[in-house]
mmCIF file of the C-alpha atoms, coordinates in Angstrom:
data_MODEL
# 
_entry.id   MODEL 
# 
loop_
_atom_site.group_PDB 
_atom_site.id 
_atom_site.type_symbol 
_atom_site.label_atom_id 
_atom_site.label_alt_id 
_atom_site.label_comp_id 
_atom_site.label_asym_id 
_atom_site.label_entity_id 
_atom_site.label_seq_id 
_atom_site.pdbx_PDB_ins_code 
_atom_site.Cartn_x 
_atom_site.Cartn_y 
_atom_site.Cartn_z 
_atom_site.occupancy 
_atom_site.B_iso_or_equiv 
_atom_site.pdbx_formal_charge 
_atom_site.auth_seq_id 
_atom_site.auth_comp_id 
_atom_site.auth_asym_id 
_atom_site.auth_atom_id 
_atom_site.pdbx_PDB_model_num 
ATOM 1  C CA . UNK A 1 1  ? 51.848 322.132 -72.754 1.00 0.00 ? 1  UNK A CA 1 
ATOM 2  C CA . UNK A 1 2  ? 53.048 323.321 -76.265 1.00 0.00 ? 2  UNK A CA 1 
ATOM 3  C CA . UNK A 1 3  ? 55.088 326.544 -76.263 1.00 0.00 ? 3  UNK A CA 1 
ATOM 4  C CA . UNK A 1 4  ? 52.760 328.860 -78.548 1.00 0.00 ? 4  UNK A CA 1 
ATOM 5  C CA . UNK A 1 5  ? 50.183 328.189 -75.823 1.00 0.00 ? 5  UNK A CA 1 
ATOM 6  C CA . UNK A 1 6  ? 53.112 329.473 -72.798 1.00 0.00 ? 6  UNK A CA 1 
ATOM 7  C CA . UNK A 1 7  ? 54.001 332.317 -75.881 1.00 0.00 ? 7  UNK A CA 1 
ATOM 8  C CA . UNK A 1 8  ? 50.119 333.232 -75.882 1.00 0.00 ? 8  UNK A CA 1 
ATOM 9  C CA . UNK A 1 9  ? 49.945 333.369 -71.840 1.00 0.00 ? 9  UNK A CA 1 
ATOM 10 C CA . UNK A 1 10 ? 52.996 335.095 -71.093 1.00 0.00 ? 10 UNK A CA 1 
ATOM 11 C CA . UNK A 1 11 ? 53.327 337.492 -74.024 1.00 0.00 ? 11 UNK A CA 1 
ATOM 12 C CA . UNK A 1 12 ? 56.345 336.107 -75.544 1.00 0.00 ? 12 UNK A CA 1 
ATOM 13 C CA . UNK A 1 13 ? 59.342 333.549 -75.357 1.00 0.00 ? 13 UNK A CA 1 
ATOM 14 C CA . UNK A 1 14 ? 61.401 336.846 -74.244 1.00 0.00 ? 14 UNK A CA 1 
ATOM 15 C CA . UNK A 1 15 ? 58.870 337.426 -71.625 1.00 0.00 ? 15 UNK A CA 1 
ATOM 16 C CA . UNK A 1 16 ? 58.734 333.704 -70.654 1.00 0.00 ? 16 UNK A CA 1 
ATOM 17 C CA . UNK A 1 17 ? 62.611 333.366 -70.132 1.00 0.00 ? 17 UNK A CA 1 
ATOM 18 C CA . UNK A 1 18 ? 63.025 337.153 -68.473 1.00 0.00 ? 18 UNK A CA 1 
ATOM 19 C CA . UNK A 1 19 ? 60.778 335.522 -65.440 1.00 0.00 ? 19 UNK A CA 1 
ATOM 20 C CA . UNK A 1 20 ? 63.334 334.155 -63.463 1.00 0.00 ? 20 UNK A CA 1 
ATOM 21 C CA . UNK A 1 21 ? 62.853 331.318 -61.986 1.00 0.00 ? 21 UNK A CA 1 
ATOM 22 C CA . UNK A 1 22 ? 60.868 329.049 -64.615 1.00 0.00 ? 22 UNK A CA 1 
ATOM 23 C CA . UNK A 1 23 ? 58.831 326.943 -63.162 1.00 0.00 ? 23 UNK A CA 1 
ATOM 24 C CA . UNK A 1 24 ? 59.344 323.191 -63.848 1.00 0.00 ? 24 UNK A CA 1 
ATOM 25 C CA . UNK A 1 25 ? 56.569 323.153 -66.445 1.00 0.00 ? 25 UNK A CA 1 
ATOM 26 C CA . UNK A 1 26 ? 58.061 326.065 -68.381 1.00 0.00 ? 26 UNK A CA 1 
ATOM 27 C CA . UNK A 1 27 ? 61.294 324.946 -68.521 1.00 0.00 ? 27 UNK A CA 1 
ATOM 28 C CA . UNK A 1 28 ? 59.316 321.603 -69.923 1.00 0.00 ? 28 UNK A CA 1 
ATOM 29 C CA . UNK A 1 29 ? 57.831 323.822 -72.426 1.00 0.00 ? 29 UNK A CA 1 
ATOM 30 C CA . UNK A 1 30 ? 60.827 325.204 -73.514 1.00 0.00 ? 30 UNK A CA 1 
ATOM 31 C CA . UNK A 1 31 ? 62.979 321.837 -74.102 1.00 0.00 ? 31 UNK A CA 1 
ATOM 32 C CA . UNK A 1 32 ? 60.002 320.618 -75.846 1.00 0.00 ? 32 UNK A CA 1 
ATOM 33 C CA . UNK A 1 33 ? 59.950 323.800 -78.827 1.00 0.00 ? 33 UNK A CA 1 
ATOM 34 C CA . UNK A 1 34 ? 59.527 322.477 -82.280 1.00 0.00 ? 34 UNK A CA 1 
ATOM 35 C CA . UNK A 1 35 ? 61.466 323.007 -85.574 1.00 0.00 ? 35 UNK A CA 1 
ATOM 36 C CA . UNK A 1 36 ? 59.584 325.994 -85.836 1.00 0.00 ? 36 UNK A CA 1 
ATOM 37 C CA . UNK A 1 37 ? 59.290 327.220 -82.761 1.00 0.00 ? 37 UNK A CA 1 
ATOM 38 C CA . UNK A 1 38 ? 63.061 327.323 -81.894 1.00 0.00 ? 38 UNK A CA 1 
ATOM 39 C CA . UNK A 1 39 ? 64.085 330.185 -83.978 1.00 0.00 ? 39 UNK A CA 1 
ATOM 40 C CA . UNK A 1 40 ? 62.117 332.232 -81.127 1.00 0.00 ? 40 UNK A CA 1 
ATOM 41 C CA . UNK A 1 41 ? 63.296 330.823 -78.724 1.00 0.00 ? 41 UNK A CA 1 
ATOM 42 C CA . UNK A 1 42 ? 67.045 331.009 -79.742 1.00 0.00 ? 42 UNK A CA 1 
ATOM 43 C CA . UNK A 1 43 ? 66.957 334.445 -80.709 1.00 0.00 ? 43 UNK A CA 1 
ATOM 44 C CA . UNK A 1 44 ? 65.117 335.444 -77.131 1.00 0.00 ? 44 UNK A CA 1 
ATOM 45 C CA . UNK A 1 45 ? 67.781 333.277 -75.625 1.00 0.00 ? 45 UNK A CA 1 
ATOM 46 C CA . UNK A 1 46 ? 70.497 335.184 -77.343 1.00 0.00 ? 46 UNK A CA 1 
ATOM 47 C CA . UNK A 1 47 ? 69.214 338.871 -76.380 1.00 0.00 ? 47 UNK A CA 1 
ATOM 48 C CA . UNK A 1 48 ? 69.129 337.588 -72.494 1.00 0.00 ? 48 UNK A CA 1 
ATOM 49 C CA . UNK A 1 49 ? 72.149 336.140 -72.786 1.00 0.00 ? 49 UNK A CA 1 
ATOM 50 C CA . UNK A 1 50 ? 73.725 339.191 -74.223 1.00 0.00 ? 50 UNK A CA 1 
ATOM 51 C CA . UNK A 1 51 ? 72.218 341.419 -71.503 1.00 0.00 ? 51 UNK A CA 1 
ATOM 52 C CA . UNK A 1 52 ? 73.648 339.651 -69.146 1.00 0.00 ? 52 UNK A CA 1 
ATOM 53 C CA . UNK A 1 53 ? 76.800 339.446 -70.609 1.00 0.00 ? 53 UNK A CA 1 
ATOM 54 C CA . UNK A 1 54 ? 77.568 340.829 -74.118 1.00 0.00 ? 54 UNK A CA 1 
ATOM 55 C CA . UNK A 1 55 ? 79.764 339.793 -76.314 1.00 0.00 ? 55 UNK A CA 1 
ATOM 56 C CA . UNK A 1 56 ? 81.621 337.270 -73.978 1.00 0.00 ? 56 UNK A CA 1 
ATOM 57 C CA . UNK A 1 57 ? 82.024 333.569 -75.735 1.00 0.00 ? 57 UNK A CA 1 
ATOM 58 C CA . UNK A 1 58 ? 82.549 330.673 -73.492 1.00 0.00 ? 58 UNK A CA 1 
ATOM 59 C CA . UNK A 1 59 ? 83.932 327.102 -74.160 1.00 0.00 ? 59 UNK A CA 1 
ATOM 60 C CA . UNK A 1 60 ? 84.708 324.061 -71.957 1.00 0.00 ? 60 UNK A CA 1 
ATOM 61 C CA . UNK A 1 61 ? 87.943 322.357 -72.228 1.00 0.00 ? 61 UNK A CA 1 
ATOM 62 C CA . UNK A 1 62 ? 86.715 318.992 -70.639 1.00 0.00 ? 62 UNK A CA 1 
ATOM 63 C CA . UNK A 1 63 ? 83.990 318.165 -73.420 1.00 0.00 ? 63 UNK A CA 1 
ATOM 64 C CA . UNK A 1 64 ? 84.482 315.783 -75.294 1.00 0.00 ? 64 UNK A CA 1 
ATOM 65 C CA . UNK A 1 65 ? 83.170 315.557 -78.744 1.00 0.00 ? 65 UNK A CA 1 
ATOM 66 C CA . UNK A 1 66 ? 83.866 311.566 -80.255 1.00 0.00 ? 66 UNK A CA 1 
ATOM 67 C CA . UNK A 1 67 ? 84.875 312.709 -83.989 1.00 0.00 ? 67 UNK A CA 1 
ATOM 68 C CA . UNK A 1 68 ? 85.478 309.115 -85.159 1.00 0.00 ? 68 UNK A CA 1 
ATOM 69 C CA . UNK A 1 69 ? 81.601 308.424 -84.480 1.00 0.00 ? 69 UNK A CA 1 
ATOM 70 C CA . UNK A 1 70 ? 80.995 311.457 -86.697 1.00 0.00 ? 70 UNK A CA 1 
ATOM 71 C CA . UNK A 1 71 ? 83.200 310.263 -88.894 1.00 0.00 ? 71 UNK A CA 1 
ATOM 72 C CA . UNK A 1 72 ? 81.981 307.374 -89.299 1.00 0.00 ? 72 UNK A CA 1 
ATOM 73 C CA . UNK A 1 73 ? 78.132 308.810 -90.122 1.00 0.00 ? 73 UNK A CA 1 
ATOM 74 C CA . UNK A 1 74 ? 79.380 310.261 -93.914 1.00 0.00 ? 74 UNK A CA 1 
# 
């Protein structure tokens, strides 16, 4: 199931991720977005998330990012 096909059913990626729950295909759908399909679904990501909180920024302290294997890339 391609995401422009769930866009086309549902109306939009907005519309998709505003009907809470997702099913398990949707959410499928949605890990599954293309190059040029993600810009839509970021941005509709970005105006739920900031309806449901706006403006708040959060950050784990327990991830851990392994900067010497990046390093070692370039």
């Amino acid at each position: 199931m391609a995401l422009a096909h769930t866009i086309t059913r549902s109306g939009s990626v907005l519309d998709l991720l505003n009907s809470a729950p997702l099913s398990r295909e949707q959410a499928i759908c949605l890990i599954r977005a293309t190059d040029d399909e993600l810009p839509a679904l970021l941005s509709a990501a970005l105006e739920v998330k900031e309806r449901f909180k706006p403006e708040l920024i959060t950050y784990s302290r327990k991830v851990f990012i392994p900067l010497t294997n990046l390093c070692r890339d370039y």
